[in-house]
Structure formats: structure tokens, C-alpha cells
KELUM-684496 format. One record per residue (C-alpha): residue in one letter; x, y, z; residue number from 0. Coordinates in Angstrom, 1 decimal. Layout:
@resn=a; c1=X; c2=Y; c3=Z; resi=NUM
...
END
This chain:
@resn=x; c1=-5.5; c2=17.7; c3=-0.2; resi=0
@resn=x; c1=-5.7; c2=15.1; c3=-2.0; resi=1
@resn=x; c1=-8.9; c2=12.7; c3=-3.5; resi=2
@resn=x; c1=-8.9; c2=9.6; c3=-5.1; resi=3
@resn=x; c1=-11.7; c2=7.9; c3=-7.0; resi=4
@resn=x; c1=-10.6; c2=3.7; c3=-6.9; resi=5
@resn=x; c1=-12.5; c2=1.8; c3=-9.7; resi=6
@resn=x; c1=-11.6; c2=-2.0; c3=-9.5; resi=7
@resn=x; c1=-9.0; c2=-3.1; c3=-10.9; resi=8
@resn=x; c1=-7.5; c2=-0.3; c3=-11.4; resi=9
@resn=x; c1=-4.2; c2=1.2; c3=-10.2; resi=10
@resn=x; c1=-4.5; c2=5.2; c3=-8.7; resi=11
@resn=x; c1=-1.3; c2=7.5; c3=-9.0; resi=12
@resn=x; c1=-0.8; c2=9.8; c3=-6.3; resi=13
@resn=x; c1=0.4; c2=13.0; c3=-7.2; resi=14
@resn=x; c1=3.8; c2=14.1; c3=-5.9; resi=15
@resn=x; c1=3.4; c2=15.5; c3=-2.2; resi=16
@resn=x; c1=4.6; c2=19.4; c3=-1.7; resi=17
@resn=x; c1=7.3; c2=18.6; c3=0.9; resi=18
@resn=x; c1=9.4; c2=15.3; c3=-0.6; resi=19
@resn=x; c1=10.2; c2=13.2; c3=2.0; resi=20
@resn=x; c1=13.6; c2=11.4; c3=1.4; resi=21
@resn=x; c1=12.0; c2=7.8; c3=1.8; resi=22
@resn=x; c1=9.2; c2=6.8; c3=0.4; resi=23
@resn=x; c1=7.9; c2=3.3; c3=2.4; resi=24
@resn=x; c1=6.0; c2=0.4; c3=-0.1; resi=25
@resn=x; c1=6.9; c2=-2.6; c3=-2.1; resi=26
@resn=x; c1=10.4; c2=-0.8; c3=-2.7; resi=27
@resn=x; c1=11.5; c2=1.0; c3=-6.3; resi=28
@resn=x; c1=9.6; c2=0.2; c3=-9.5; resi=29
@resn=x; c1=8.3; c2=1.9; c3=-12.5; resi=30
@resn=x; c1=5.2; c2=3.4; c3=-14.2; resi=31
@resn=x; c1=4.6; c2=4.4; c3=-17.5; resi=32
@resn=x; c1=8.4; c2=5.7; c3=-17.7; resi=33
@resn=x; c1=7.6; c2=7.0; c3=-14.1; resi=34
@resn=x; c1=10.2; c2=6.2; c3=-11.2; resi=35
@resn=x; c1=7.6; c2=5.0; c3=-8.5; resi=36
@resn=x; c1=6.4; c2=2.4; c3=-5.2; resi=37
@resn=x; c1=3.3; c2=0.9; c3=-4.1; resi=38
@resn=x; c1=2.1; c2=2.3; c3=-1.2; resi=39
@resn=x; c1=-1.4; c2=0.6; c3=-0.8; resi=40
@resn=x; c1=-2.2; c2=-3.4; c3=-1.5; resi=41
@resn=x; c1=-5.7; c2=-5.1; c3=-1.8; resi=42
@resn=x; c1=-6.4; c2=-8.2; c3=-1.9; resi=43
@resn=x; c1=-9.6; c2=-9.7; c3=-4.0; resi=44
@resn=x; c1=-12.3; c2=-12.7; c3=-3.6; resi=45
@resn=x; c1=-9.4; c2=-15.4; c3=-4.7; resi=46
@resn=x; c1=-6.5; c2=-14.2; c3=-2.3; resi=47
@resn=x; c1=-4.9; c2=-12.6; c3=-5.3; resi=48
@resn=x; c1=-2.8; c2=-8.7; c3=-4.2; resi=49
@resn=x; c1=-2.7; c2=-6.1; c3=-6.3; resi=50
@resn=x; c1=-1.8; c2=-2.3; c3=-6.1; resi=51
@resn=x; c1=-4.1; c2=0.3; c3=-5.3; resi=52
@resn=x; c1=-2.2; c2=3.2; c3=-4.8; resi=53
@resn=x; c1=1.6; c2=3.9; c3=-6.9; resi=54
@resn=x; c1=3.5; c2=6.7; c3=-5.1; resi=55
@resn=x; c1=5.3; c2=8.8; c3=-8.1; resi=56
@resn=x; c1=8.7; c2=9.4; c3=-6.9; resi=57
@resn=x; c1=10.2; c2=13.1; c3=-6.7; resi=58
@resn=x; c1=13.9; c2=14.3; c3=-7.4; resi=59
@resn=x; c1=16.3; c2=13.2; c3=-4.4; resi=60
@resn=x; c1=13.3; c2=10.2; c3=-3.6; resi=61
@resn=x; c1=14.3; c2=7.3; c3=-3.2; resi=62
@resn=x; c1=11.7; c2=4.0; c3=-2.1; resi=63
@resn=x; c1=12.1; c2=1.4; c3=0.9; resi=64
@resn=x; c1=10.6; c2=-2.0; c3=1.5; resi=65
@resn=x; c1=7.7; c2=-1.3; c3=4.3; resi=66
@resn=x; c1=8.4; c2=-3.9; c3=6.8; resi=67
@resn=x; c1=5.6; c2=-6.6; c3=7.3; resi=68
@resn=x; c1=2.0; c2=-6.2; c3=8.5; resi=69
@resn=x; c1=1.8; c2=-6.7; c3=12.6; resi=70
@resn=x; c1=0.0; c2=-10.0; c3=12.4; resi=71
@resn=x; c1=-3.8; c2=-9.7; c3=14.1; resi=72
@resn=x; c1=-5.0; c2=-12.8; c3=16.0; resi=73
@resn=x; c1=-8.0; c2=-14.2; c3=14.0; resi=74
@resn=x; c1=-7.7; c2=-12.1; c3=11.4; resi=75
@resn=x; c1=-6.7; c2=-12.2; c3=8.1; resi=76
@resn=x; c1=-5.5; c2=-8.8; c3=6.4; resi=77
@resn=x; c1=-7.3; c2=-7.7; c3=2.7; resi=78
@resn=x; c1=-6.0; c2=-4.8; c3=2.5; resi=79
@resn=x; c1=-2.9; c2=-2.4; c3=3.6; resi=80
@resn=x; c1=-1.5; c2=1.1; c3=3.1; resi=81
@resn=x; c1=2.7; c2=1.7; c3=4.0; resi=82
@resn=x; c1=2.3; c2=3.6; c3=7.0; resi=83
@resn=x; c1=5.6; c2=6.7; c3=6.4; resi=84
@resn=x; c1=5.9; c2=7.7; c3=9.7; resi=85
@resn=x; c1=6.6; c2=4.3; c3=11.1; resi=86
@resn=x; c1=8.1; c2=2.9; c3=7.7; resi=87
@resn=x; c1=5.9; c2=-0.5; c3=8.1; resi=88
@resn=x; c1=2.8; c2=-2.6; c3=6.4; resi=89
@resn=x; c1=-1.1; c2=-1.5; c3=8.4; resi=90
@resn=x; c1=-3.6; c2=-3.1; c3=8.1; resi=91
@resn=x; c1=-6.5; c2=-1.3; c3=6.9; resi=92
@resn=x; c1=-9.4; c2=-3.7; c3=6.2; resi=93
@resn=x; c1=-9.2; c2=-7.7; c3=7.9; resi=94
@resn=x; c1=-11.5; c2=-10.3; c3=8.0; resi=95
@resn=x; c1=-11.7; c2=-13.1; c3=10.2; resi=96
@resn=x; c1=-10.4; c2=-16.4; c3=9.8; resi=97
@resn=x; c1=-12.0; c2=-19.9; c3=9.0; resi=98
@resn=x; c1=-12.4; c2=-21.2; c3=12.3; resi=99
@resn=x; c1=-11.7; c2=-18.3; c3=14.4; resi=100
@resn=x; c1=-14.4; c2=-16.7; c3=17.5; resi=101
@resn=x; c1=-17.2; c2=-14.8; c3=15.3; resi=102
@resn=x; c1=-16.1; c2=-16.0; c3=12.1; resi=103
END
């Protein structure tokens, strides 16, 4: 089990699952603090601006893919969006509703 405490601005490490998957699904391979790693959850703030909210650590035999892009929602816009590994693609997790649209 696994909790995370998210302050603003601030990026949360996962810990390395107990069974490694051989792909990891996010923004693709990067590094942190020396670490081998992927972004596995985006937000986006007030201005539009993305950031990580969630950096995958990357095991031994690990390797990380490009999550394919968001399913687009009618009316909506997307603020925020985990890598879904099962499916290997962008969810949306929080939307709000566009300028102009029904109820916006």
C-alpha cells in the first residue's frame, strides 16, 4: 500500500512497486536526482501551466514508454492525468468545462 502526501508544487516519488512490470507508461525515460525515472501523473495549475505530480522510480530490467494521448472529453478540458499501466494511455482524472460549453 502505498500513501502520498502532495504539497503544491511539489514533485512525489513513488517507491518502486514489489512486482516490476517491464514497462512503465508516462512522459517516457528521464532522471531524478541521479535516479532513472518517468512521470506518471500531470497537473495542470490556474495559468494552463503542466507539471509533474508523481515520478515513477525505475527498477532493474524497467524500462519507460510514452502513454499515448488523453481520450479527448466533449466540453471538457483535462487539469489533471495519471498514465493508466494496464491500458498504456493518458486518463483523465480531474476536467473542467470549457469557455462556452453547456453548464460552463
Amino acid at each position: 500500500m502505498r500513501f502520498h502526501v502532495l504539497r503544491p508544487g511539489q514533485p512525489v516519488l513513488s517507491p518502486i512497486p514489489p512486482a516490476l512490470p517491464a514497462v512503465v507508461y508516462g512522459t517516457g525515460h528521464g532522471t531524478l536526482a541521479g535516479q532513472e525515472t518517468t512521470c506518471t501523473a500531470m497537473a495542470a495549475d490556474a495559468s494552463g501551466a503542466e507539471s509533474c505530480t508523481t515520478w515513477q522510480l525505475l527498477g532493474p530490467g524497467q524500462h519507460a514508454v510514452q502513454a499515448a494521448p488523453v481520450a479527448p472529453i466533449a466540453g471538457m478540458r483535462c487539469v489533471a492525468v495519471v498514465a493508466n499501466q494496464e491500458t498504456g494511455r493518458w486518463t483523465c482524472t480531474q476536467g473542467e468545462p470549457l469557455a462556452g460549453s453547456a453548464g460552463a
